[in-house]
C-alpha positions as CSV (number, residue, x, y, z in Angstrom):
1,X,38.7,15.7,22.3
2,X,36.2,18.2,23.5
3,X,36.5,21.7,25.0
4,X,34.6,21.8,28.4
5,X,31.4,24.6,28.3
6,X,28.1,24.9,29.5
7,X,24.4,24.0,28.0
8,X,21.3,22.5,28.7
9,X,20.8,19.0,29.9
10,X,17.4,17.6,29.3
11,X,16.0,15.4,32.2
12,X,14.0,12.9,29.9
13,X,11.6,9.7,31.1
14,X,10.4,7.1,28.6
15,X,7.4,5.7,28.4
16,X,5.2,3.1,26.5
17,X,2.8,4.8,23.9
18,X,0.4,4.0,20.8
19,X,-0.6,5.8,18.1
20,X,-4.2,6.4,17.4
21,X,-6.6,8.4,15.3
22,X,-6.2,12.4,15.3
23,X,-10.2,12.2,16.5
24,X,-10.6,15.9,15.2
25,X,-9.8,14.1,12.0
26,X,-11.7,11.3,12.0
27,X,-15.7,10.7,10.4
28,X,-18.2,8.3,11.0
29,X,-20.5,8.3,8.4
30,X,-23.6,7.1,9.1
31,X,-26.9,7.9,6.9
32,X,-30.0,10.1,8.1
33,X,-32.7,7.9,7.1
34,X,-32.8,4.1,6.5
35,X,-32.9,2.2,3.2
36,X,-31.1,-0.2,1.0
37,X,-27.7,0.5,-0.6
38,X,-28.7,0.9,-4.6
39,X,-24.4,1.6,-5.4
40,X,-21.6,1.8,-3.3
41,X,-18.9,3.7,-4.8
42,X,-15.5,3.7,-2.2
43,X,-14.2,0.8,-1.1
44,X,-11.9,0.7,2.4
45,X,-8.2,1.8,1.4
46,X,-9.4,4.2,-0.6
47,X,-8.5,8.4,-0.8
48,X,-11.6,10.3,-0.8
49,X,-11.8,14.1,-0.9
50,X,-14.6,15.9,1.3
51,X,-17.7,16.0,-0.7
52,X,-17.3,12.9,-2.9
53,X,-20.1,10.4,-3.2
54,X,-19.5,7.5,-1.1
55,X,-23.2,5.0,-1.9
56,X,-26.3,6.1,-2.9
57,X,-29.5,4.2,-1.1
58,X,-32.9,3.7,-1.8
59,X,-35.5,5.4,1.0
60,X,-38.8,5.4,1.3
61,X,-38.4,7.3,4.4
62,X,-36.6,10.5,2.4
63,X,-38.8,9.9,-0.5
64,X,-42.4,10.9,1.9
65,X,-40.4,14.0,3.1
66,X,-39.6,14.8,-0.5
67,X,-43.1,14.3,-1.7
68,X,-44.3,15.7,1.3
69,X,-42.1,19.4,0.4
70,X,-43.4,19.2,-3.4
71,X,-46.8,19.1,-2.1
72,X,-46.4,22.2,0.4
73,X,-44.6,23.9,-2.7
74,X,-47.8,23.1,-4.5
75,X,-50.1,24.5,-1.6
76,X,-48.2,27.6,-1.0
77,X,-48.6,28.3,-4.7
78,X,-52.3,27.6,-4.7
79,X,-52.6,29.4,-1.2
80,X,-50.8,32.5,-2.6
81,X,-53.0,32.6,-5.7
82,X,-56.3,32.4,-3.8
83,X,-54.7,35.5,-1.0
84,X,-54.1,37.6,-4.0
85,X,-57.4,37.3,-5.0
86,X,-59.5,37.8,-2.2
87,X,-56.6,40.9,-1.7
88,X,-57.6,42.3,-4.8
89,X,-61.5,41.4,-5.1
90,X,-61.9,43.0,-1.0
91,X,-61.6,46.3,-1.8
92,X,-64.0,46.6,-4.8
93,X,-66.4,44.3,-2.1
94,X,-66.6,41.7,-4.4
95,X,-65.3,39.4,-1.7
96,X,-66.3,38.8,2.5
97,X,-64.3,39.9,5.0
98,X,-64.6,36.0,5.9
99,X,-63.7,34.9,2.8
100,X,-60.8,37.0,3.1
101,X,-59.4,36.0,5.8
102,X,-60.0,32.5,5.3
103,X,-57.1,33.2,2.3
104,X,-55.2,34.9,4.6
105,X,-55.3,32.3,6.9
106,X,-54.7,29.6,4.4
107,X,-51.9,31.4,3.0
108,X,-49.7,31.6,6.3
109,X,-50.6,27.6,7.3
110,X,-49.2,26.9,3.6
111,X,-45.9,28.6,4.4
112,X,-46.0,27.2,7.8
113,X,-45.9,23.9,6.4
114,X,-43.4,24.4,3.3
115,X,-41.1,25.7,6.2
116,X,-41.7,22.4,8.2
117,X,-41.4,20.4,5.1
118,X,-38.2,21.8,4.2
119,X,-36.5,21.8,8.1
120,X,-37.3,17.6,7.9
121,X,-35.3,17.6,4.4
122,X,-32.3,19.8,6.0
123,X,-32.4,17.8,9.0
124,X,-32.2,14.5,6.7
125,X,-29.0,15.7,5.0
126,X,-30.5,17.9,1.8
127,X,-28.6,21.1,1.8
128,X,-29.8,24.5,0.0
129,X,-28.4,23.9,-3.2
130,X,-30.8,20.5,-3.4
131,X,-33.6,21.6,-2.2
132,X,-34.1,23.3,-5.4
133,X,-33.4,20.4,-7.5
134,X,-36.0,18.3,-6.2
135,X,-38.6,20.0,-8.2
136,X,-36.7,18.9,-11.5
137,X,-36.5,15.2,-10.0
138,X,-38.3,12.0,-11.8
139,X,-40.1,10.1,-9.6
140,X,-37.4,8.0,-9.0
141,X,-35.1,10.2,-8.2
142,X,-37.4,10.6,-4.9
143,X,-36.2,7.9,-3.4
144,X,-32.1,8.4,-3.6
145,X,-29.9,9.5,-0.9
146,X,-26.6,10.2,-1.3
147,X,-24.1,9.5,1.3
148,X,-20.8,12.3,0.9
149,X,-18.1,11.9,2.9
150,X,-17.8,14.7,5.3
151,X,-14.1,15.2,5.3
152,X,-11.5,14.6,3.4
153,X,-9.1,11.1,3.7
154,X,-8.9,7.6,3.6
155,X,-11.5,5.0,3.8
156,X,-10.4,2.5,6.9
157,X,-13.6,1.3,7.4
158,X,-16.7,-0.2,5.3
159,X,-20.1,-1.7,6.9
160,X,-22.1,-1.6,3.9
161,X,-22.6,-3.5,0.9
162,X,-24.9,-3.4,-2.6
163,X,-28.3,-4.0,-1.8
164,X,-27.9,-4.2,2.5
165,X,-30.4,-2.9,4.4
166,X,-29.0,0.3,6.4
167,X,-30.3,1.9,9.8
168,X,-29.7,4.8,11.3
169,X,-28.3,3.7,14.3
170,X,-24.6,2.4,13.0
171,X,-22.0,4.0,10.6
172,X,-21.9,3.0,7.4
173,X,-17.9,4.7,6.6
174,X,-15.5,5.8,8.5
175,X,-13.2,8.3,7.5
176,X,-9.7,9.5,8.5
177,X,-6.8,11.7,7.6
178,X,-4.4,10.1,8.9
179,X,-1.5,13.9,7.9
180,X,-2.0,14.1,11.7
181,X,-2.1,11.5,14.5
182,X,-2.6,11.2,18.2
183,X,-0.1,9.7,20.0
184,X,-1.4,8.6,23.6
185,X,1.8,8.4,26.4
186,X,0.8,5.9,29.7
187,X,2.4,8.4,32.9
188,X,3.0,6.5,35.7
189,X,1.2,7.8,38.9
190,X,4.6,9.4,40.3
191,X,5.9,10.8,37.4
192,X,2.4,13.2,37.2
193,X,3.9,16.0,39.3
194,X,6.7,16.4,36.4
195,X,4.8,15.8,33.4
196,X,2.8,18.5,31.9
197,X,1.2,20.3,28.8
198,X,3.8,21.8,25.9
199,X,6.9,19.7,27.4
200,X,8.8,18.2,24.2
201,X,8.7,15.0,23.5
202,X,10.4,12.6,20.8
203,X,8.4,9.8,19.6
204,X,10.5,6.4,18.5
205,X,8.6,3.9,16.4
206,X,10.6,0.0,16.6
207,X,11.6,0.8,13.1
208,X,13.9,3.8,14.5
209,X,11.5,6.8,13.3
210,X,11.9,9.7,15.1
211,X,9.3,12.3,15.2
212,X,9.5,15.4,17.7
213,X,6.4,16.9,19.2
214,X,4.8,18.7,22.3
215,X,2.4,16.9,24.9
216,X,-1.0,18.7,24.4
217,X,-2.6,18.2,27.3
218,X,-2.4,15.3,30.6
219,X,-5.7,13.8,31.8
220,X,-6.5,15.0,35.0
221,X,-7.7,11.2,36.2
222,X,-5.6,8.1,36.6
223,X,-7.3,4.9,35.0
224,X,-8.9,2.4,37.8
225,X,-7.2,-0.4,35.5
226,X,-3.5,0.8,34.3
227,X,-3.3,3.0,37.5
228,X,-1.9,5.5,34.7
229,X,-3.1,9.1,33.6
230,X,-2.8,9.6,29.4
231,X,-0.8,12.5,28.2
232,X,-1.6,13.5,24.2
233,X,0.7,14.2,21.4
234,X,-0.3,15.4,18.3
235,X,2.2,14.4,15.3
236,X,2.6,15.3,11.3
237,X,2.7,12.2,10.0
238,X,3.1,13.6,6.0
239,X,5.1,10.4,5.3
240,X,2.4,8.2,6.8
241,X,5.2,5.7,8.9
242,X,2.9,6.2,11.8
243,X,0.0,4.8,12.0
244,X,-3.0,4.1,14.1
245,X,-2.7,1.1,16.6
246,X,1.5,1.1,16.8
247,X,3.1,0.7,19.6
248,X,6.1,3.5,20.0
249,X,8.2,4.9,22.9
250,X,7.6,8.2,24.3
251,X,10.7,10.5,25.3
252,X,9.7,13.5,27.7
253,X,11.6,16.4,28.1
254,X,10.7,16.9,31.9
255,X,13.3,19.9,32.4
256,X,15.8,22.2,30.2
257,X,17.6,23.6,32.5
258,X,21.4,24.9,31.5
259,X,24.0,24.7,33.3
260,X,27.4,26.1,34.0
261,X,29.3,23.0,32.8
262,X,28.4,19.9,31.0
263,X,30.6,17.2,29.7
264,X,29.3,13.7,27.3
265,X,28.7,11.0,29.0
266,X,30.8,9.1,27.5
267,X,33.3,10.6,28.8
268,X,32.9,9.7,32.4
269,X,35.0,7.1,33.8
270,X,35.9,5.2,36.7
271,X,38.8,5.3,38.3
272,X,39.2,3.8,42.3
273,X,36.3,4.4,42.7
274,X,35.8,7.8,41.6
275,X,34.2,9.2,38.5
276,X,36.9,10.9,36.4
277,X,37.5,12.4,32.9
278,X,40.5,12.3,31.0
279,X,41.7,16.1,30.8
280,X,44.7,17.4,28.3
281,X,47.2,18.9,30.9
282,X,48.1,22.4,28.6
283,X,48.5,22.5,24.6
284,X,50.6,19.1,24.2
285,X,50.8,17.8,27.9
286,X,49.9,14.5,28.5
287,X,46.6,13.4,29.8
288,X,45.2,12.9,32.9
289,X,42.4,11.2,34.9
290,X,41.1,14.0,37.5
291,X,38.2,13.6,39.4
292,X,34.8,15.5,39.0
293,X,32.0,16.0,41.1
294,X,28.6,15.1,39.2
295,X,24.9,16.5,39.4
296,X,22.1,16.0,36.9
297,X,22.6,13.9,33.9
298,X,20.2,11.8,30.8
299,X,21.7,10.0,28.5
300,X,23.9,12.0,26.5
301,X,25.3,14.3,29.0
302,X,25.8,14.9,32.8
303,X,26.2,18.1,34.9
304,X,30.0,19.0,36.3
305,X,29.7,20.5,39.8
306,X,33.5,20.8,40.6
307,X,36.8,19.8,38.7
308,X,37.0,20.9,35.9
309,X,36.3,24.7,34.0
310,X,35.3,26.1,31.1
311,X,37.5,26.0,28.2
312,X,39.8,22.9,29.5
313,X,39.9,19.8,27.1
314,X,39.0,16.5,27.7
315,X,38.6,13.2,26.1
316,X,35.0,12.8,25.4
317,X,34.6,9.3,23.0
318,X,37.4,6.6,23.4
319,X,38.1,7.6,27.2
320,X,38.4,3.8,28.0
321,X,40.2,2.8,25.8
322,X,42.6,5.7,26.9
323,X,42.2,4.5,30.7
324,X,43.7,1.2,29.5
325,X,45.9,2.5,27.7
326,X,47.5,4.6,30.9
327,X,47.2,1.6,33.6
328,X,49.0,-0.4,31.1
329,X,51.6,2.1,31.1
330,X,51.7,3.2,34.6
331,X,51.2,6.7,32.1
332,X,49.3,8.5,35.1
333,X,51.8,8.6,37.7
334,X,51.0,5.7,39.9
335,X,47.3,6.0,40.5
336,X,47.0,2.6,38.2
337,X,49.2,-0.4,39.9
């Protein structure tokens, strides 16, 4: 038994959906220069954090822009000493005013080129911090570029192997942490007037999973083959049940409206072809099928538009088996023969 009362009643759709990559979360790592692997040191499946060494190649390529830095390093150095020279010799007139400014000149094309030099290393992948190891580096060394994985995840993808050739033009890792995912809903063409951005939505995997979200935004453009728009969810996914490529079900909230009375669904019967409840007739009185008039409903409850009020009680699981059990016993008066 229930008391009768007000609430919300969610009008919900379901629709198909599939899990995919959070795309904000996701790394394709793909090397700045070509060469061949020398190690490879993750393997797909595993955790990486962002930073961590993921192969190291050999590069001819990175090792001319290394050598060619070291040598501007050298030529700024030489450049600078000759400039403080001439600097120094010009005013006791030991020096031309040509020879002078040939130091001068020399000077700025030196750091003109160490500043070139070092743009083709940062634009290769060296950051600050190794720009001033490569001074310290064995000639060997030259040649070594170190793939890190941008971000922090798992490994679900590896295209390279010890001693493969590698080009620039095709990823070598990808990466993905997979704590959030995207889950893409297929909206039918006239359901797109009711479906929109920050409506809730409840996300059931086969394996009964239940994970509660908000739709992030709808795509303004149907697809020419699906004749469906794509509405996004973003999803924690802490325990990891969800994952990229499922297939789920998508519940949208369309509306929350409340209303004045509400009763469960389950306890709506029919009765000669009316919809009825079961309602307790005072504190012990027996019970009775009235009919009610019905507006909205989903799945779980449905709207009450006229006969019954706030605060009666009704029969709201087992009301079948209760209309049996009165048409067996002719308990309601005659309105069962």
């Amino acid at each position: 038994m229930v008391t009768v009362a007000g609430g919300p009643i969610p009008v919900t759709i379901e629709r198909p959906s599939e899990v995919i990559y959070n795309e904000n979360a996701l790394a394709h790592v793909v090397p700045r220069v070509p060469g061949i692997a020398r190690t490879v040191e993750a393997n797909e499946g595993d955790e990486v954090s962002e930073g961590d060494v993921l192969a190291v190649l050999d590069s001819r390529e990175l090792a001319d822009a290394k050598a060619a830095y070291l040598a501007s390093l050298e030529r700024l150095a030489l450049a600078k000493e000759n400039f403080d020279r001439a600097e120094a010799l010009i005013g006791k007139r030991i020096v031309s005013e040509r020879t002078h400014l040939t130091a001068k000149t020399d000077f700025a094309e030196a750091r003109i080129n160490l500043r070139s030099a070092r743009q083709k290393l940062l634009a290769l992948g060296i950051g600050e911090s190794r720009l001033k190891e490569i001074a310290e580096q064995d000639e060997a060394d030259l040649t070594a570029y170190v793939m890190h994985a941008p971000i922090g995840g798992t490994i679900v993808a590896r295209h390279l192997t010890h001693g493969e050739s590698v080009s620039t033009d095709r990823e070598a890792f990808i990466v993905a942490d997979v704590s959030t995912v995207w889950v893409d809903i297929s909206i039918y063409a006239h359901d797109l007037e009711r479906v929109e951005k920050g409506q809730p939505v409840t996300v059931t995997t086969d394996g009964g999973l239940q994970v509660d979200g908000k739709i992030a935004f709808v795509t303004p453009n149907v697809s020419e083959e699906t004749r469906t728009a794509n509405a996004r969810v973003e999803l924690e996914n802490a325990p990891r049940h969800l994952r990229p490529g499922m297939f789920v079900t998508a519940q949208i909230a369309l509306t929350e409206d409340p209303v004045d009375v509400r009763i469960p669904a389950s306890a709506l019967q029919s009765h000669e072809g009316q919809s009825v409840v079961f309602v307790r007739e005072g504190d012990d009185g027996p019970l009775k099928p009235r009919p009610v008039t019905l507006g909205r409903s989903n799945d779980a409850y449905v709207e009450v538009l006229g006969g019954l009020k706030p605060g009666e009680t009704i029969v709201a699981e087992g009301a079948f088996l209760v209309k049996s059990q009165l048409a067996k016993s002719d308990f309601d008066d005659g309105h069962n023969h």
